[in-house]
BAVO-385011 format. One record per residue (C-alpha): residue in three letters; residue number from 1; x, y, z. Coordinates in Angstrom, 3 decimals, padded with zeros to 6 digits. Example, Ala and Ser with C-alpha at 12.3 -4.5 7.8 and 13.67 -1.06 7.14 Angstrom:
BEGIN
<pt "ALA"; 1; <012.300; -004.500; 007.800>>,
<pt "SER"; 2; <013.670; -001.060; 007.140>>,
***
This chain:
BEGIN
<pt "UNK"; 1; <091.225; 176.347; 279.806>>,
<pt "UNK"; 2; <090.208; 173.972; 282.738>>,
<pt "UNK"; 3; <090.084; 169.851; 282.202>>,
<pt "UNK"; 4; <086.882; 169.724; 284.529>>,
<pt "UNK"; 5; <085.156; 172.890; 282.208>>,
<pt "UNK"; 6; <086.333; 171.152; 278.537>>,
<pt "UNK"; 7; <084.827; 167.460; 279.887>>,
<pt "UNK"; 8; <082.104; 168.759; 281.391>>,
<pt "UNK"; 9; <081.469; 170.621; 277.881>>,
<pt "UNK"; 10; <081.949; 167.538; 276.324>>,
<pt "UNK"; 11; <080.077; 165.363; 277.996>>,
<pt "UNK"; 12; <076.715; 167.691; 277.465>>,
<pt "UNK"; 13; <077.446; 167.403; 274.068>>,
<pt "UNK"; 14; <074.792; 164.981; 271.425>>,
<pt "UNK"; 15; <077.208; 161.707; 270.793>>,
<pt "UNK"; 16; <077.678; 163.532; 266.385>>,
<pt "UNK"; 17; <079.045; 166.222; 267.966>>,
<pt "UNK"; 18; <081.750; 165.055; 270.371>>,
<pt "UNK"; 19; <084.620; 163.974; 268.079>>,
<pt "UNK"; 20; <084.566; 167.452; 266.366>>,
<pt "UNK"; 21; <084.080; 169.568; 269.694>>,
<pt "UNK"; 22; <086.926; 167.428; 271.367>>,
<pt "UNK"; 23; <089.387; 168.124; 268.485>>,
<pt "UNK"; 24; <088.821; 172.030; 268.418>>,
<pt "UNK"; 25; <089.361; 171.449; 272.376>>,
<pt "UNK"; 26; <092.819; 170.255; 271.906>>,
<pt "UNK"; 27; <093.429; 172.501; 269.075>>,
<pt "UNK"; 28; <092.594; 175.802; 271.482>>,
<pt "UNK"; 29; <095.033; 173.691; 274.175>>,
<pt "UNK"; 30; <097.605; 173.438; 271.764>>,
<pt "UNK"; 31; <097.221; 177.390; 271.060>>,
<pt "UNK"; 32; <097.969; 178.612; 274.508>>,
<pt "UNK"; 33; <100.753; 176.333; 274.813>>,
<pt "UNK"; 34; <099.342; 173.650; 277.503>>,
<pt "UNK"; 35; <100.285; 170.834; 275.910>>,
<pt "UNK"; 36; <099.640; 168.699; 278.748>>,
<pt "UNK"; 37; <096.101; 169.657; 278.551>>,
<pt "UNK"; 38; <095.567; 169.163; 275.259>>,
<pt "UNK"; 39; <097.010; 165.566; 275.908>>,
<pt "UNK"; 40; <094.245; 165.298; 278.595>>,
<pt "UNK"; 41; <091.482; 166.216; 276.662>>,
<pt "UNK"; 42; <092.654; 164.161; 273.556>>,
<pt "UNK"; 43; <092.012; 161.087; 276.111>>,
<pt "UNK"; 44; <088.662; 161.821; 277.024>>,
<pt "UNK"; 45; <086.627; 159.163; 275.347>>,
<pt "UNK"; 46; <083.601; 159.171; 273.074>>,
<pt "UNK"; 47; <080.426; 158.173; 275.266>>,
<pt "UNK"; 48; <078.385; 154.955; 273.712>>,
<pt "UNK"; 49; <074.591; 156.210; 273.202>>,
<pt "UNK"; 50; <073.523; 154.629; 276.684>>,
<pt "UNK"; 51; <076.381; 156.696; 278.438>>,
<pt "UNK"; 52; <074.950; 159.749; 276.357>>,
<pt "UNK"; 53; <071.672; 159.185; 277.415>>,
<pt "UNK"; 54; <073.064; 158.555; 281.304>>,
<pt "UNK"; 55; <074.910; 161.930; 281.177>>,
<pt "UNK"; 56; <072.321; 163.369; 279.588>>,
<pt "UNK"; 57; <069.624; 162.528; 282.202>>,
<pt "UNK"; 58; <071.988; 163.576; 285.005>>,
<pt "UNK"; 59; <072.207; 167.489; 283.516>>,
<pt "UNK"; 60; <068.000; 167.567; 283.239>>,
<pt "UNK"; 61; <066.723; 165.779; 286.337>>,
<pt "UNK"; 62; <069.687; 166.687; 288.899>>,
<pt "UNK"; 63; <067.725; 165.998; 291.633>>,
<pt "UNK"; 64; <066.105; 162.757; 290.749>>,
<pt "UNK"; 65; <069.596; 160.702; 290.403>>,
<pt "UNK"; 66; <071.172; 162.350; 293.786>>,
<pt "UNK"; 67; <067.533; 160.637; 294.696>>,
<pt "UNK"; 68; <068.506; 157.555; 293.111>>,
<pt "UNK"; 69; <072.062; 157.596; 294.812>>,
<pt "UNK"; 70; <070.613; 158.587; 298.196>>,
<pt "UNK"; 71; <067.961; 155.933; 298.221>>,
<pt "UNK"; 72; <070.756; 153.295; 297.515>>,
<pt "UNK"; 73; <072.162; 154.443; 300.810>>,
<pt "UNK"; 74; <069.347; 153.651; 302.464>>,
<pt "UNK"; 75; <068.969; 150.270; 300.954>>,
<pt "UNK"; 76; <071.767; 149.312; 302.284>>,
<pt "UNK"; 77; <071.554; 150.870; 305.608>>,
<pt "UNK"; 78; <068.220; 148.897; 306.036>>,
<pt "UNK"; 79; <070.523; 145.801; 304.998>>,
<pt "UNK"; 80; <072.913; 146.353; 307.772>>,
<pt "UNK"; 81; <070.362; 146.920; 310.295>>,
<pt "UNK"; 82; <067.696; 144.382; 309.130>>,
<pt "UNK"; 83; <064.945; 146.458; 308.910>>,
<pt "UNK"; 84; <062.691; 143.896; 306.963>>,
<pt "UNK"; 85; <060.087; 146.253; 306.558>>,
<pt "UNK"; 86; <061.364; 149.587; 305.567>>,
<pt "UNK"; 87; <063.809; 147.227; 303.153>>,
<pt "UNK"; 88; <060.884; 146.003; 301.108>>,
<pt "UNK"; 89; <059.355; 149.295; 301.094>>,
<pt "UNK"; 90; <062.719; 150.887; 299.667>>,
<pt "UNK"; 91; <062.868; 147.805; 297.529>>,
<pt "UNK"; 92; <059.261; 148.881; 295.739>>,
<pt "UNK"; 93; <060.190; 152.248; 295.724>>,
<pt "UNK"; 94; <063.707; 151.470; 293.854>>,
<pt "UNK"; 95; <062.141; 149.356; 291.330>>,
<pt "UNK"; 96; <059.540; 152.143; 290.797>>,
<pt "UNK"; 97; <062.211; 154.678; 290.139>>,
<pt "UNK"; 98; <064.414; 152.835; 288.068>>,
<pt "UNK"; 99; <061.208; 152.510; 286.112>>,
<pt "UNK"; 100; <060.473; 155.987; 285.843>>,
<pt "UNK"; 101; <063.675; 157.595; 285.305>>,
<pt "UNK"; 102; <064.505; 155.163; 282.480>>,
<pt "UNK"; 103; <061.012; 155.628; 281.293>>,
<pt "UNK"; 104; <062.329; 159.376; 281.416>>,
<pt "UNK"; 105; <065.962; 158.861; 279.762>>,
<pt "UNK"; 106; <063.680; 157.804; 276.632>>,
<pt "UNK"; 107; <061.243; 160.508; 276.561>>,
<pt "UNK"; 108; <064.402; 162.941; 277.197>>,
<pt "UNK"; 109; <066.276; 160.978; 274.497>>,
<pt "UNK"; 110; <063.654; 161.642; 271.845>>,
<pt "UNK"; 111; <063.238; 165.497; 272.582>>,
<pt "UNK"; 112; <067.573; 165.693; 272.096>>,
<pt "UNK"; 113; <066.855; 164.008; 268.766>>,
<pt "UNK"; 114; <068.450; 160.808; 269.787>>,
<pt "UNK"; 115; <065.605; 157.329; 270.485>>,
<pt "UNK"; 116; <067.187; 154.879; 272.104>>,
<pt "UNK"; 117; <066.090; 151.490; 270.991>>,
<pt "UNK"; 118; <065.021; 148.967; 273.604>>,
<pt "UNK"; 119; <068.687; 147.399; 273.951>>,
<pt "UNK"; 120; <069.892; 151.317; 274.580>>,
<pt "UNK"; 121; <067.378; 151.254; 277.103>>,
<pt "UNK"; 122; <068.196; 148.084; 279.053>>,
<pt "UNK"; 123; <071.517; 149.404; 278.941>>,
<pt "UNK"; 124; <070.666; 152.631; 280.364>>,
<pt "UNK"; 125; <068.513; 151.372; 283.439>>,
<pt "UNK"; 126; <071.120; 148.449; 283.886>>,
<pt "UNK"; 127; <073.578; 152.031; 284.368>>,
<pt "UNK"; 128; <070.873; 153.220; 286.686>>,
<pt "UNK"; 129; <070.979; 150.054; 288.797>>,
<pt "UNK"; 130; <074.612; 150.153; 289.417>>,
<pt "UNK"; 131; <074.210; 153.592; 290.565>>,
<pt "UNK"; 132; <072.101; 152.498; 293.133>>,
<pt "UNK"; 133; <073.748; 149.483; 294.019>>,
<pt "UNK"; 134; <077.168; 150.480; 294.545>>,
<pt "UNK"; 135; <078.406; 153.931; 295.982>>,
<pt "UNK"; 136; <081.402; 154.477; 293.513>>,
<pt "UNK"; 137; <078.837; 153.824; 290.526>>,
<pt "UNK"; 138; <076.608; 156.443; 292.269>>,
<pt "UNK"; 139; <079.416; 158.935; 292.150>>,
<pt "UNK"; 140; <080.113; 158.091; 288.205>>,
<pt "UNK"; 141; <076.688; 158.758; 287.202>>,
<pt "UNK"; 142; <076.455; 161.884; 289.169>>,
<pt "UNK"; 143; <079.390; 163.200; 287.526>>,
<pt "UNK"; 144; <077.836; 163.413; 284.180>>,
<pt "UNK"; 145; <081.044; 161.964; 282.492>>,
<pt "UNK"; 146; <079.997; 158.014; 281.654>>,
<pt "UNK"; 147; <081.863; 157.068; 278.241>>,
<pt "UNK"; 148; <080.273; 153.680; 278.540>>,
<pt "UNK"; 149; <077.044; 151.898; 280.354>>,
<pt "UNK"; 150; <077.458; 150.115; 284.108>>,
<pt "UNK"; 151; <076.662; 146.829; 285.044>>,
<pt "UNK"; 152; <076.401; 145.676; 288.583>>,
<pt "UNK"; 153; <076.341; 141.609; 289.091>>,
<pt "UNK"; 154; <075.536; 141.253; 293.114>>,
<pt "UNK"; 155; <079.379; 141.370; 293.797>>,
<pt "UNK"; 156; <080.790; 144.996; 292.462>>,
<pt "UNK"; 157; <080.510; 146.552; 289.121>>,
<pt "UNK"; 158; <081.330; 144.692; 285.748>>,
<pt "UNK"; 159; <083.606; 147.415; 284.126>>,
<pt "UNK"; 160; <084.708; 149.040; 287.475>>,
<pt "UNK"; 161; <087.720; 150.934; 285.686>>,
<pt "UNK"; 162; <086.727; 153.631; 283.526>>,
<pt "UNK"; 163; <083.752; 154.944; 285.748>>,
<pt "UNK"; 164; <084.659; 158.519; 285.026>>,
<pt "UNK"; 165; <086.924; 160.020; 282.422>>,
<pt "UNK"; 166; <088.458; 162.798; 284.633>>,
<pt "UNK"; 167; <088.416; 163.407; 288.335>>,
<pt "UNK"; 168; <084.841; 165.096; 288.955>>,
<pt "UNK"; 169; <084.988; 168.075; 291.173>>,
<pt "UNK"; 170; <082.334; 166.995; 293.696>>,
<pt "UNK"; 171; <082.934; 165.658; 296.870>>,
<pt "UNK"; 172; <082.928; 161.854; 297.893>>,
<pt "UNK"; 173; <080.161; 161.299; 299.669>>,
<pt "UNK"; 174; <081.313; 159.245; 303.393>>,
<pt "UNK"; 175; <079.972; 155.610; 303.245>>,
<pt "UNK"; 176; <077.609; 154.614; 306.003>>,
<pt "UNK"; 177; <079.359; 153.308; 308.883>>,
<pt "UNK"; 178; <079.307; 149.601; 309.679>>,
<pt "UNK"; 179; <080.344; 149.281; 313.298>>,
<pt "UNK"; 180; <079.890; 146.280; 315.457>>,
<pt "UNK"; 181; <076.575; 145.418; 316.475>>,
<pt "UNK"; 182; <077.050; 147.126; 319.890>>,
<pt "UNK"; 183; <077.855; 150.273; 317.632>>,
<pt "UNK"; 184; <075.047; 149.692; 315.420>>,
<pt "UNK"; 185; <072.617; 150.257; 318.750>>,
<pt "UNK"; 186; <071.541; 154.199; 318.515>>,
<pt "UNK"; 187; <069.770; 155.948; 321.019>>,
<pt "UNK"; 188; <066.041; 155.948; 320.754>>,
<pt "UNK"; 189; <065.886; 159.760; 319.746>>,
<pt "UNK"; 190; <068.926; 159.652; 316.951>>,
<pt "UNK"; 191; <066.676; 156.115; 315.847>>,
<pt "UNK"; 192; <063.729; 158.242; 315.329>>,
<pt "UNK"; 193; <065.372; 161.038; 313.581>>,
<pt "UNK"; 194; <066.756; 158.361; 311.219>>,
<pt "UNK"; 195; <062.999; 156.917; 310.858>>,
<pt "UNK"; 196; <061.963; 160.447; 309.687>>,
<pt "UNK"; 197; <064.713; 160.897; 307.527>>,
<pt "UNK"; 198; <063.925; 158.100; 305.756>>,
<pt "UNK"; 199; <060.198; 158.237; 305.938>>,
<pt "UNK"; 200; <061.077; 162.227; 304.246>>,
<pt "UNK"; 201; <063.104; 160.737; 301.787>>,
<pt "UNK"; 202; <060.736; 157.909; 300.707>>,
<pt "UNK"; 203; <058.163; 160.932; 300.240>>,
<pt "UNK"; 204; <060.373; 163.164; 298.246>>,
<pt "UNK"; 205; <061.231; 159.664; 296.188>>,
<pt "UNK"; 206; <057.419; 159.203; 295.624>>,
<pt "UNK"; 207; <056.652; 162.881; 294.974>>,
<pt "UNK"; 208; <059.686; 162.795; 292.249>>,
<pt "UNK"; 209; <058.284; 159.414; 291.024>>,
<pt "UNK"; 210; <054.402; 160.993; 290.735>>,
<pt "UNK"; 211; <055.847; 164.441; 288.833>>,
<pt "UNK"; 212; <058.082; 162.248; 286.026>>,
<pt "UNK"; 213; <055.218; 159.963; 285.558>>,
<pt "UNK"; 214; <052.861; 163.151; 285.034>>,
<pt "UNK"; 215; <055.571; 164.276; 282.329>>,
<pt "UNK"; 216; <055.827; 161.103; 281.038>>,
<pt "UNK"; 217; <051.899; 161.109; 280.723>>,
<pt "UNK"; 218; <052.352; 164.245; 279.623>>,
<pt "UNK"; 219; <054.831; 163.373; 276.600>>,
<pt "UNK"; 220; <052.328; 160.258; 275.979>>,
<pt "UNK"; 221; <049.050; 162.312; 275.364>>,
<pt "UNK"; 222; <050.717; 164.993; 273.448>>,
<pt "UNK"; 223; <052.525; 162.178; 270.952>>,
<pt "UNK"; 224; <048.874; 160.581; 270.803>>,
<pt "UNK"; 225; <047.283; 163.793; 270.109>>,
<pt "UNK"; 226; <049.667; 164.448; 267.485>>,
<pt "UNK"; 227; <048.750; 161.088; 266.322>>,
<pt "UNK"; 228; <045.220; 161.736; 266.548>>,
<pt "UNK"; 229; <045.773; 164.774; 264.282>>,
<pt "UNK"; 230; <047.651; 162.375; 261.897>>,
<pt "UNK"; 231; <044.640; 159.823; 261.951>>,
<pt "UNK"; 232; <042.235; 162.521; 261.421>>,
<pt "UNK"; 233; <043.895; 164.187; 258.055>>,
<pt "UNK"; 234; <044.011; 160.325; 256.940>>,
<pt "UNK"; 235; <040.333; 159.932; 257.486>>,
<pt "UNK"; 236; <040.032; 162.860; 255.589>>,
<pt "UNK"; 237; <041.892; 162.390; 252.953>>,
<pt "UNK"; 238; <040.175; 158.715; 252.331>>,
<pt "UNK"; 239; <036.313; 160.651; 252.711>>,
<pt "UNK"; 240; <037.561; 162.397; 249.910>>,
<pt "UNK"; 241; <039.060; 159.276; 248.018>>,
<pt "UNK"; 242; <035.396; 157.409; 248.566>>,
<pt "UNK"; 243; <033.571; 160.416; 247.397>>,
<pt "UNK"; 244; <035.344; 160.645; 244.169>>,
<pt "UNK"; 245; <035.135; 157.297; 243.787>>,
<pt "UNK"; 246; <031.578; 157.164; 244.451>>,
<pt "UNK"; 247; <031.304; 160.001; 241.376>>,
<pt "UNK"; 248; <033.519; 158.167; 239.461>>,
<pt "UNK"; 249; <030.965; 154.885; 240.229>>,
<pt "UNK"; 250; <027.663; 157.035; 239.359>>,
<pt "UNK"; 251; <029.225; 157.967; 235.914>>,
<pt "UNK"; 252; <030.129; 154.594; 235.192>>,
<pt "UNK"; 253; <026.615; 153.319; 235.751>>,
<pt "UNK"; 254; <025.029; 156.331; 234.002>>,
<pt "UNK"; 255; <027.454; 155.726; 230.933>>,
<pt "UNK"; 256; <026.625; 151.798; 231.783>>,
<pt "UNK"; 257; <023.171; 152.277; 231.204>>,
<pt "UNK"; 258; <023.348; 154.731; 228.093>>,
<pt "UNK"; 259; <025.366; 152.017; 226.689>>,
<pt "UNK"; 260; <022.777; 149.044; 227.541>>,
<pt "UNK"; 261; <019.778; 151.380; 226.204>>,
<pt "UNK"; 262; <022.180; 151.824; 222.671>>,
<pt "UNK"; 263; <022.850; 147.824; 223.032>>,
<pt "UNK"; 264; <018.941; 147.455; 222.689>>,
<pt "UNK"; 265; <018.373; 149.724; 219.603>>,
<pt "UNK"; 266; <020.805; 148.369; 217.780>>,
<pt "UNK"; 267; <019.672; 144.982; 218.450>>,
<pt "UNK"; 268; <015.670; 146.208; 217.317>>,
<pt "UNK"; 269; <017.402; 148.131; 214.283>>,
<pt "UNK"; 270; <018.994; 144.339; 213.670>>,
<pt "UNK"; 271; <016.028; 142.163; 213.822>>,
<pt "UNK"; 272; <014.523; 144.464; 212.042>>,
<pt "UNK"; 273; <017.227; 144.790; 208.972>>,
<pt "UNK"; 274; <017.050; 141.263; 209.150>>,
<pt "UNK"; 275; <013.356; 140.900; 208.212>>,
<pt "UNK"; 276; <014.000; 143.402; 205.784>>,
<pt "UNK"; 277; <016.239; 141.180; 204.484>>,
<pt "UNK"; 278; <014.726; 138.392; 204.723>>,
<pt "UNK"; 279; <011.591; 139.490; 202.396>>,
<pt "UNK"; 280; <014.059; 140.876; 199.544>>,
<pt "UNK"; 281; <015.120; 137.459; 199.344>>,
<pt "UNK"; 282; <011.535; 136.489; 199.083>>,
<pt "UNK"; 283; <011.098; 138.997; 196.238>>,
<pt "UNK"; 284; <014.583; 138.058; 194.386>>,
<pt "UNK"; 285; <013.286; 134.742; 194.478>>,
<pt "UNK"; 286; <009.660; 135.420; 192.861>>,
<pt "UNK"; 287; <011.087; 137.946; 190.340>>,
<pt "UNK"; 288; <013.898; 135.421; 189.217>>,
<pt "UNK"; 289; <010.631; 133.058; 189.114>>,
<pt "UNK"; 290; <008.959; 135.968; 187.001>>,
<pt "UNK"; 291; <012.045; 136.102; 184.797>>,
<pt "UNK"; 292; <012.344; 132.831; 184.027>>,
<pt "UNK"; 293; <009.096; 132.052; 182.798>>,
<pt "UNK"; 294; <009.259; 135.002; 180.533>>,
<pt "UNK"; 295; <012.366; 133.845; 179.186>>,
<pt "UNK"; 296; <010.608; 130.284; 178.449>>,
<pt "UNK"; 297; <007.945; 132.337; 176.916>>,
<pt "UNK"; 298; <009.883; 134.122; 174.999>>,
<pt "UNK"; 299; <011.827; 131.643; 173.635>>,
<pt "UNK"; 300; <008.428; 129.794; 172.693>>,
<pt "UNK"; 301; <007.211; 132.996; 171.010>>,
<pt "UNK"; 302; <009.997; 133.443; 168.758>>,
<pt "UNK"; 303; <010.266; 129.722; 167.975>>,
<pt "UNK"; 304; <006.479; 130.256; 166.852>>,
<pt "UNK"; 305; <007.887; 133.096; 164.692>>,
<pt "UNK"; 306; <010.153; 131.136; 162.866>>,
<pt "UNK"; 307; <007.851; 128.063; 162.517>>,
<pt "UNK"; 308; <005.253; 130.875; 160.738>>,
<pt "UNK"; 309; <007.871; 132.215; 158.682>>,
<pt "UNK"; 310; <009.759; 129.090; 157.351>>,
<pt "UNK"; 311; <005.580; 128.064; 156.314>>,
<pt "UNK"; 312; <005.188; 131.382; 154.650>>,
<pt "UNK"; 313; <008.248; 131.054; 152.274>>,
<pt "UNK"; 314; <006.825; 127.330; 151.470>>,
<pt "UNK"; 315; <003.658; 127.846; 150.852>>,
***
């Protein structure tokens, strides 16, 4: 087992995953008897989900963060030799890339199963910054092995111990040369030379910039398509809600107007039963009328019976 091979494992690894990899690490260590490695690898850190994403980003886009590094270099070589208007034009062309790369940490981010949240992010393009600001940042993030995010504040880095966990394997790159102003004077050929060198990498910058920003486009339409899709089985899905509710309406009206129609006969069958009634009582009354002057009558007939008897057994 190699230090650089287990960290550089490690480091590749989604943040879940690293406790559990790095413990089977030392545990295969331990097993061949390299107990100073396992000691080693037992150090190596846990990366924050910023340094994750950082890492991360350095193992897909390569090429774009030695672009980042190498366009700090010529920030600062346009510093030192006050070239006013190549600086500003490296200036738009930084903030552009910081931009787009972390832009591209969050679209990468999501793919790995990881989002960052907007703080993650800040952190991640604050990382990016220092990178590009300062040379031994450059060389951290290049490395792949960040266990937390950088911070650069005009005067060196914030958390300038720590940058990597183990000694990376690639080379330090020289830092430019200052010189004395004297020195600083180049022939006009080797001047040139470093015009197109710069002019090359500017392009290269801005061709890097225009392909993420075409994957980020990309990314965009096919998470609004998918949304579109999303939107669509929605709209149908409430079509069919309105339709059954528009059934559901026509029945209640048909059933509304059965039950008005029903309403109205038995309101007829009413006033009807009602005059009905109202001429039995009529009748009751006459036929009580009827029976009470036959009861008078009779009374008056049998009184006359009596009267005729009582004179027969006188007489």
């Amino acid at each position: 087992m190699d230090l650089d091979e287990v960290a550089d494992e490690l480091y590749g690894l989604p943040p879940g995953e690293f406790v559990a990899a790095r413990t089977e690490a030392v545990r295969r260590a331990r097993a061949a008897g390299d107990r100073a490695l396992a000691g080693e690898i037992g150090a190596l850190g846990r990366p924050s989900t910023a340094a994750w994403a950082c890492n991360a980003l350095v193992r897909e886009l390569p090429a774009e963060i030695t672009g980042l590094v190498e366009l700090g270099d010529l920030l600062r070589e346009a510093q030192e030799s006050l070239a006013g208007d190549q600086l500003r034009a490296l200036g738009t062309q930084r903030s552009r890339l910081l931009a787009a790369l972390t832009r591209q940490a969050r679209v990468l981010a999501a793919r790995l199963g990881h989002p960052l949240s907007d703080a993650v992010a800040g952190q991640v393009e604050e990382t990016l910054r220092a990178a590009l600001a300062d040379p031994g940042a450059g060389e951290a993030l290049l490395a792949g092995r960040l266990t937390g995010p950088l911070s650069y504040q005009g005067m060196g880095l914030g958390a300038r111990p720590d940058l990597r966990v183990v000694p990376s394997p690639r080379p330090a790159r020289a830092a430019p040369a200052t010189g004395s102003p004297a020195g600083r004077r180049r022939p006009e050929a080797e001047r040139r030379a470093e015009e197109e060198r710069r002019a090359e990498a500017e392009r290269r910058a801005e061709a890097e910039r225009r392909r993420r920003e075409l994957e980020a486009a990309r990314e965009e339409a096919r998470a609004a398509a998918a949304a579109a899709e999303e939107a669509a089985g929605a709209a149908r899905a409430a079509r069919d809600r309105a339709a059954r509710a528009a059934a559901r309406k026509e029945q209640l009206l048909a059933r509304a107007e059965e039950l008005a129609a029903e309403l109205t006969r038995v309101r007829e069958e009413g006033t009807a039963a009602e005059g009905d009634a109202g001429r039995a009582r009529r009748r009751a009354a006459a036929a009580d009328r009827v029976a009470q002057r036959a009861a008078g009558e009779g009374e008056r007939a049998a009184a006359r019976v009596e009267e005729l008897e009582r004179a027969l057994r006188e007489g």
